[in-house]
C-alpha positions as CSV (number, residue, x, y, z in Angstrom):
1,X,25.7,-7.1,-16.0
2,X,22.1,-8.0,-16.5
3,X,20.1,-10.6,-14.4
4,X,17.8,-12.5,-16.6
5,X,14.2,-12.9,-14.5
6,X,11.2,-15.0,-16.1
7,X,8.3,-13.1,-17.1
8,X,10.3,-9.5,-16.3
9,X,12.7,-6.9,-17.0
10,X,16.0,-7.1,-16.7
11,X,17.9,-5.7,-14.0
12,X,20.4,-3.9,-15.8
13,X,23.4,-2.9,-13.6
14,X,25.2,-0.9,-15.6
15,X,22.0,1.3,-16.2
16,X,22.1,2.2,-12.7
17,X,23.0,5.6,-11.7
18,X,26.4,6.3,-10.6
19,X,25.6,8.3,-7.6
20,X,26.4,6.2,-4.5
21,X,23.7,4.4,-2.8
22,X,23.2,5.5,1.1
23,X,21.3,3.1,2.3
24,X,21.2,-0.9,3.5
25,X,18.9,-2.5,4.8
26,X,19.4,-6.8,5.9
27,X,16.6,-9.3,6.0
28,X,17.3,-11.9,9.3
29,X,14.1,-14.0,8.2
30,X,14.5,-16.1,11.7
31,X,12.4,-15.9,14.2
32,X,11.0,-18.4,17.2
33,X,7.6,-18.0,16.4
34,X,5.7,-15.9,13.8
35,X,3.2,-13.7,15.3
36,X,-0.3,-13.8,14.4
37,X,-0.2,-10.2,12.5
38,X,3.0,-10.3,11.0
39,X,3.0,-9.7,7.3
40,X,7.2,-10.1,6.8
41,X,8.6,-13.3,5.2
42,X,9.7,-15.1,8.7
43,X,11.1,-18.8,9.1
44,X,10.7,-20.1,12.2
45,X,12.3,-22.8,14.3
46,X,16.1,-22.9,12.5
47,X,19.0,-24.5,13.7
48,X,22.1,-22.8,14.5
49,X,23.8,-24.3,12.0
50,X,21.2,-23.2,9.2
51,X,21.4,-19.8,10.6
52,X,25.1,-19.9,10.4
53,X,25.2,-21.2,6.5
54,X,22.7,-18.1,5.8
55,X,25.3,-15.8,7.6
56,X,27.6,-17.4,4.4
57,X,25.4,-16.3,1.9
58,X,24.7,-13.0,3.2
59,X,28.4,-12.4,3.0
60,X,28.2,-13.9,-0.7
61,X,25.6,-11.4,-1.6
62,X,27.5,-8.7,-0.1
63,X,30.3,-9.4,-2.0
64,X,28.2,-9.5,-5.5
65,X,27.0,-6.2,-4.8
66,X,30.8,-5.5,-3.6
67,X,31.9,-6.3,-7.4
68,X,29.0,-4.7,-9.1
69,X,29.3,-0.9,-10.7
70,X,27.0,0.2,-8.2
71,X,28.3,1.5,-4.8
72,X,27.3,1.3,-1.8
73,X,28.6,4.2,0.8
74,X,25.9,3.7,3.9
75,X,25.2,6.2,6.2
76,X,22.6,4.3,7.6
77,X,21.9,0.9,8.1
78,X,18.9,-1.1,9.4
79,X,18.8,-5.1,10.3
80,X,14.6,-6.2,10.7
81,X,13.6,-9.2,10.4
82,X,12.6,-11.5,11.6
83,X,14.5,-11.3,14.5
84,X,18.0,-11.0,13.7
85,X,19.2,-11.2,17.4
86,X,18.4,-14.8,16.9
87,X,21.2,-15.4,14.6
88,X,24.0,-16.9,17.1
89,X,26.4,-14.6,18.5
90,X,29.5,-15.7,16.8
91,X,27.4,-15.9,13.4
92,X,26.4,-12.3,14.1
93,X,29.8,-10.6,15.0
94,X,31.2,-12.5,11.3
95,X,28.2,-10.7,9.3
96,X,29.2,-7.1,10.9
97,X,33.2,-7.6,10.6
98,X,32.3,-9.0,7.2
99,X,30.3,-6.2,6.4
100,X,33.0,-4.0,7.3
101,X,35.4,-5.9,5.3
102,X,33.3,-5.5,2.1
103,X,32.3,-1.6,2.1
104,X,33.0,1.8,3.5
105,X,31.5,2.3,6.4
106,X,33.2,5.5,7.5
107,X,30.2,7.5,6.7
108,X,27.9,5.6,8.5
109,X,25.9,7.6,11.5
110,X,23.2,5.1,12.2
111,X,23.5,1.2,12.5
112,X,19.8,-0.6,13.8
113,X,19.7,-3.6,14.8
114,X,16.1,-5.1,16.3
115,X,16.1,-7.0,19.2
116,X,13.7,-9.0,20.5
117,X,13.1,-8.6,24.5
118,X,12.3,-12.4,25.0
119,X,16.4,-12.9,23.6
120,X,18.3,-9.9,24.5
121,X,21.3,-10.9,26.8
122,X,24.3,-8.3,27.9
123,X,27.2,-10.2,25.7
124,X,25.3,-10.4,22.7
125,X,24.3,-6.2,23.0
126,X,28.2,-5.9,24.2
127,X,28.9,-7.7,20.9
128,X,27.0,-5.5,18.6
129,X,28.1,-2.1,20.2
130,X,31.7,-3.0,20.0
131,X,30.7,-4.0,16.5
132,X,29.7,-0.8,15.5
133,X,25.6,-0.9,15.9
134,X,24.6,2.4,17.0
135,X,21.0,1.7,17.8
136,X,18.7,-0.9,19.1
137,X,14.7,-1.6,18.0
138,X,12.6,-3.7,20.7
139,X,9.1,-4.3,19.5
140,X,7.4,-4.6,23.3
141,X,4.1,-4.0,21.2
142,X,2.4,-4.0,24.6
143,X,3.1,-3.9,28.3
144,X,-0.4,-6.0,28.5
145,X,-0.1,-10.0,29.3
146,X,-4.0,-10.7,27.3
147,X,-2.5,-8.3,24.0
148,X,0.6,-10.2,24.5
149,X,-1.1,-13.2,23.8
150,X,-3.8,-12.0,21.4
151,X,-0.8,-10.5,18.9
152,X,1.1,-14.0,19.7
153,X,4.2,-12.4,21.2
154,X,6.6,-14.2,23.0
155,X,8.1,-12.6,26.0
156,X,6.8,-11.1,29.1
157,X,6.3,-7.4,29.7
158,X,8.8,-7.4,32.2
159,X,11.4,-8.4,29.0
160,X,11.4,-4.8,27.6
161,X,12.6,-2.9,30.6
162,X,16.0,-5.5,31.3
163,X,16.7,-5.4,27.8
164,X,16.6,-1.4,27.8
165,X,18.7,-2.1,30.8
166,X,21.1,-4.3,29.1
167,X,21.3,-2.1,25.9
168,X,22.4,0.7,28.1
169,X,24.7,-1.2,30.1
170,X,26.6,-1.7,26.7
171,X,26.4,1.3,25.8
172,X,23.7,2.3,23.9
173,X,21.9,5.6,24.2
174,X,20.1,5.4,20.9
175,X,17.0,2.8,21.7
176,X,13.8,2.4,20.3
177,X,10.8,0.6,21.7
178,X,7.8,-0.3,19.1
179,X,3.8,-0.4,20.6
180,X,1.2,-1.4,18.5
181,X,-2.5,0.0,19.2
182,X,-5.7,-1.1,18.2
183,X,-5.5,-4.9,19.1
184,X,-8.9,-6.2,19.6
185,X,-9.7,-6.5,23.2
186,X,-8.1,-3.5,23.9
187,X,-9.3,-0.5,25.8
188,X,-8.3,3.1,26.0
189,X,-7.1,2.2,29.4
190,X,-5.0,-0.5,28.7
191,X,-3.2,1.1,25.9
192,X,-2.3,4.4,28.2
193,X,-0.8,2.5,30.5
194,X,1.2,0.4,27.9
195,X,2.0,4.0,26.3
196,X,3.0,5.5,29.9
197,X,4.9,2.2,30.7
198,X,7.4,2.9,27.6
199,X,7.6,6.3,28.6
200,X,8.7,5.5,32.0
201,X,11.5,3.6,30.1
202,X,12.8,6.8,29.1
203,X,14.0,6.2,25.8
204,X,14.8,8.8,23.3
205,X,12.2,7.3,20.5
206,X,9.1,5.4,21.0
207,X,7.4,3.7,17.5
208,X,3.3,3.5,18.1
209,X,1.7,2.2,15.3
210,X,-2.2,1.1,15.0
211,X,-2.6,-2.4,14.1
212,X,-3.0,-3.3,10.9
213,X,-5.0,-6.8,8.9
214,X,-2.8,-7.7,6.6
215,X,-4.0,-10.3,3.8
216,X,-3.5,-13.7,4.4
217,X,-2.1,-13.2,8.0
218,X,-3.5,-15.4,10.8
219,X,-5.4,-12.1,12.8
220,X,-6.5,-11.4,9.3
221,X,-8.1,-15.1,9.2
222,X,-9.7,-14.7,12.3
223,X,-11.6,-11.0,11.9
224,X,-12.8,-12.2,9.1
225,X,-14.5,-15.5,10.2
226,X,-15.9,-13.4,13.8
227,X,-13.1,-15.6,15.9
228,X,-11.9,-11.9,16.7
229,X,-13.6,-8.3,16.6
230,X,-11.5,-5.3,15.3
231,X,-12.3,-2.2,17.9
232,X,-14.1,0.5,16.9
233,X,-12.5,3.1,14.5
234,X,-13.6,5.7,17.1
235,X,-11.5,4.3,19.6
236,X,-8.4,3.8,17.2
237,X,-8.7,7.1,16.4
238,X,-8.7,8.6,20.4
239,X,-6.0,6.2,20.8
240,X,-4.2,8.1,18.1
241,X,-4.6,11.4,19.1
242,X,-4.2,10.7,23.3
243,X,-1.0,9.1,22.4
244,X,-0.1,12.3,20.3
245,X,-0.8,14.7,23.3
246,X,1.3,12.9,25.7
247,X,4.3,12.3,23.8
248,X,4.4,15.7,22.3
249,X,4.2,17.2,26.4
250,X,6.6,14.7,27.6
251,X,9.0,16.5,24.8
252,X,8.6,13.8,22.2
253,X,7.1,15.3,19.3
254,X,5.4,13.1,16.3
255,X,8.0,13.4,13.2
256,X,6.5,10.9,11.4
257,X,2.8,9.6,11.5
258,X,3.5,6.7,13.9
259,X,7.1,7.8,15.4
260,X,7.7,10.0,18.0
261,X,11.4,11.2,19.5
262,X,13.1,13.7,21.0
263,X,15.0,16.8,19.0
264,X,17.5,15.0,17.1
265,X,16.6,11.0,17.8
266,X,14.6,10.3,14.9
267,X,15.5,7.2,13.0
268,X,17.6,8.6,10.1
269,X,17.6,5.4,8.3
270,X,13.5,5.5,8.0
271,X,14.0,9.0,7.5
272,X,16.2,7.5,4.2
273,X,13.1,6.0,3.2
274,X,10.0,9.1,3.7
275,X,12.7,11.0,1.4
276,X,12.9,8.6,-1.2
277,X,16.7,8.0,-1.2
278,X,18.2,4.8,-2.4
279,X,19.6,1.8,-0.4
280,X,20.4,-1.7,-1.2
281,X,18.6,-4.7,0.6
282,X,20.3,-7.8,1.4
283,X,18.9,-11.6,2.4
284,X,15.2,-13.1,1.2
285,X,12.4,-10.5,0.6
286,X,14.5,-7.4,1.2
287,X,13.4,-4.5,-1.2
288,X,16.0,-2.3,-2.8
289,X,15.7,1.2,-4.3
290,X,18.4,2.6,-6.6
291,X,17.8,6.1,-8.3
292,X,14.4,5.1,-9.8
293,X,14.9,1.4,-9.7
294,X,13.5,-0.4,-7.1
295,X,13.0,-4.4,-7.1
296,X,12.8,-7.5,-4.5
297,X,14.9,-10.1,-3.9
298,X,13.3,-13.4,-4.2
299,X,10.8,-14.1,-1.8
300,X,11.7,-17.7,-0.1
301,X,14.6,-18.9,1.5
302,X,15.5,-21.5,-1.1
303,X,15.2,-19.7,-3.8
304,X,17.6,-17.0,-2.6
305,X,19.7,-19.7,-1.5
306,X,19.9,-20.8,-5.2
307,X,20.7,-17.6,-6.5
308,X,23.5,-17.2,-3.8
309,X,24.9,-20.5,-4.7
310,X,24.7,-19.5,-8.4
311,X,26.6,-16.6,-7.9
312,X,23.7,-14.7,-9.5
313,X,22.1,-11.3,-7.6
314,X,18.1,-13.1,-6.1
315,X,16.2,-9.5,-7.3
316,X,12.8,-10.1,-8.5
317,X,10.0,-7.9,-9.7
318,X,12.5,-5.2,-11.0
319,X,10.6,-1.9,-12.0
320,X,11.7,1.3,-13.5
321,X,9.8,4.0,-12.1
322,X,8.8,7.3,-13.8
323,X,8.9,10.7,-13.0
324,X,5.4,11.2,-12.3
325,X,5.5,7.8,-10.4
326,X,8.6,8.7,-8.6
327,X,6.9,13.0,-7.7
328,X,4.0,10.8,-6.3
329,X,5.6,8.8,-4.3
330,X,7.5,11.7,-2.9
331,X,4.9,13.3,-2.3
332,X,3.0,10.6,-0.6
333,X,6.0,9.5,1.6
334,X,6.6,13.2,2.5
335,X,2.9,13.7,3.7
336,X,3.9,11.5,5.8
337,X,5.7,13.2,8.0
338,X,5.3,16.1,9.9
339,X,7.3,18.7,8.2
340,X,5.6,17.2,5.2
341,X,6.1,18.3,1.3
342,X,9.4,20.7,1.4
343,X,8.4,23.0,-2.0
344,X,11.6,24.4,-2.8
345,X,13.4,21.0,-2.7
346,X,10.4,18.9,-4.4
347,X,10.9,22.1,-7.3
348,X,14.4,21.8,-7.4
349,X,14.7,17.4,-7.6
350,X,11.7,17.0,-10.5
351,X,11.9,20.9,-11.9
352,X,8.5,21.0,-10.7
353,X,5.8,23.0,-8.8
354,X,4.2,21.1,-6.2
355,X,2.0,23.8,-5.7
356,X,0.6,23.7,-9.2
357,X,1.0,19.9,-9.5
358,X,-1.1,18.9,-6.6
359,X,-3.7,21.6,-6.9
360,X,-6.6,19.9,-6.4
361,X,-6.1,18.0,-3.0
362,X,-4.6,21.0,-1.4
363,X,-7.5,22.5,-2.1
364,X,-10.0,20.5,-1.5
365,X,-8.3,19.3,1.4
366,X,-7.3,23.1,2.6
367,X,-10.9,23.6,2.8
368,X,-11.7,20.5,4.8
369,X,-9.0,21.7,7.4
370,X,-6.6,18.5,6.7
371,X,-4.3,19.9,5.3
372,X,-1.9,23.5,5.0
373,X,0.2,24.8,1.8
374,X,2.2,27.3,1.8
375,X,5.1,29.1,-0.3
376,X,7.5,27.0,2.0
377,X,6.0,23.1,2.7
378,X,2.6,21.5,2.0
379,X,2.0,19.3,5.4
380,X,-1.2,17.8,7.1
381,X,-3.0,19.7,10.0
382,X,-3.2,17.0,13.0
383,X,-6.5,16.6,12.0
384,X,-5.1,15.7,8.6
385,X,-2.9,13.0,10.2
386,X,-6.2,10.6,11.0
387,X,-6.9,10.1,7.4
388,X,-3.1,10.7,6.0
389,X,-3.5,7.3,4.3
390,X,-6.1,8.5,1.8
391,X,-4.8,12.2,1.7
392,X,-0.8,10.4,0.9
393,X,-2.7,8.1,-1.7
394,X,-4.3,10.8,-4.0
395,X,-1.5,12.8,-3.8
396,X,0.3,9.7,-5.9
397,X,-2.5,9.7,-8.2
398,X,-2.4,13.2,-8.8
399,X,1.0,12.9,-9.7
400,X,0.3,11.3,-12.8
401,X,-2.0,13.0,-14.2
């Protein structure tokens, strides 16, 4: 089966590898309101009814890939958005029995579903745990009314601890809560106490990630026309590392540059990701990655729509990656985590020596104190972590060298 696309390659079904693909992740585009630093492809203000019809077509995409030669055997599964929670609770409950319906699940060991504090309600988290969801996201982002409002969130901070409340009262022990630092007005004092507030929560993972401009986005907009001022770099970067030191004492080491969870509670489906494995990505915008294939569905709601309605798979910007593309990005997803490069298994997936391969930044790095090789890993040094961005990035130059 090949998908004709204007201007691009084909994507070429049957060219796919045969090994099972272990991951799926499910674009819910709705949301209430798209906040002012969000960079995901969000629709807000839908009906139920439109919601419901997109429920359909998720199904109908499903059940493309469910005919396809490739297959899909999950063990983890991820719904972003967006903010899926909005889909109505009968629509909902139909996607996950219709999931069910249409693959193997039997294998799966993580199912995340984000939830928005402002809309979390005890049925709806009943629903989903009876349903098989295994783990819930709440992106807080702050516990600070002004940030609140600055980052264009809607819900108060008092919404994040009911809805930890709720999820546990159905029956979830797996939560997540999401902080973002760095927002302009902020203050070191203001962030600790959102950071100490979501460790009060006591959930087994907490998400802190620094804020981040993103082209075109409305916070973008503003920074650049001197409506808002970013805070100082110096700040950020004590931010960082304070919020390291107390989640590591309070027994939630960093895995991962901006996740943090106890022994055993780190998101495996991200995890999927930093290791390069494959998954499938269902509804507008969602990114797949296959064995060295990775594409987009198309990016707008119509034009999925349309492809859905044609019976025809919505990818987009299909690319075929090569081994020194797919080493690099290894390599540069792996940095990011703090167990960093594993060397025997990086030798034993491209028959290659990381060692030798990446030569130069190790050293040069090595000497700067940012980063450690050994016979076993190659990982950053906490210092390392501050700049891991620019460390990650040459490592995926180097690979192609």
């Amino acid at each position: 089966m090949h998908l004709p696309l204007a201007g691009k390659a084909p994507l070429d079904l049957q060219g796919l590898s045969r090994e099972p693909v272990t991951g799926l992740y499910v674009h819910v585009p709705f949301c209430f309101h798209k906040c002012h630093y969000c960079d995901f492809y969000s629709i807000p203000s839908q009906t139920d009814e439109r919601m419901r019809a997109f429920v359909d077509r998720l199904l109908a995409e499903a059940a493309l890939w469910r005919a396809s030669a490739v297959e899909l055997r999950p063990r983890t599964i991820f719904f972003g958005g967006g903010t899926p929670s909005l889909l109505p609770l009968d629509a909902m409950r139909r996607l996950l029995e219709g999931l069910q319906s249409l693959f193997d699940l039997a294998q799966v060991d993580e199912w995340t579903i984000e939830v928005n504090p402002a809309t979390a309600e005890r049925d709806y988290c009943c629903m989903l745990r009876e349903c098989g969801a295994t783990r819930l996201s709440f992106g807080a982002q702050s516990f600070d009314r002004a940030e609140l409002k600055m980052l264009e969130r809607h819900h108060n901070p008092d919404d994040v601890a009911r809805s930890v409340a709720l999820a546990r009262a159905a029956g979830f022990e797996r939560i997540n809560v999401d902080l973002i630092f760095g927002i302009p007005g902020q203050t070191m004092r203001s962030w600790l106490h959102s950071l100490e507030t979501a460790i009060s929560l006591g959930t087994p993972h907490i998400s802190c990630y620094a804020l981040t401009y993103e082209p075109n986005t409305p916070m973008a907009v503003k920074k650049r026309v001197g409506t808002i001022v970013a805070i100082d770099e110096a700040v950020e970067l004590q931010m960082l590392q304070e919020t390291r030191r107390r989640l590591a004492v309070k027994g939630m080491a960093p895995y991962e540059v901006s996740n943090f969870a106890r022994p055993g509670e780190a998101c495996r489906h991200n995890l999927l990701y930093w290791d390069g494995g494959s998954y499938l990505g269902f509804g507008p915008s969602a990114a797949s990655h296959v064995h060295g294939v990775r594409w987009k569905n198309r990016g707008h709601i119509g034009e999925w729509e349309r492809a859905i309605d044609d019976s025809t798979l919505p990818a987009a910007e299909v690319e075929q990656l090569t081994q020194p593309q797919r080493m690099g990005e290894h390599a540069m997803l792996r940095l990011r985590l703090t167990d960093g490069i594993d060397v025997a298994d990086f030798a034993a997936r491209w028959n290659d020596d990381p060692i030798t391969r990446f030569a130069d930044p190790i050293t040069r790095y090595g000497r700067q104190g940012l980063l450690v090789a050994s016979e076993k890993s190659i990982r950053l040094t906490e210092a390392g972590v501050a700049v891991a961005d620019a460390i990650a990035a040459e490592f995926l130059t180097t690979a192609g060298r």
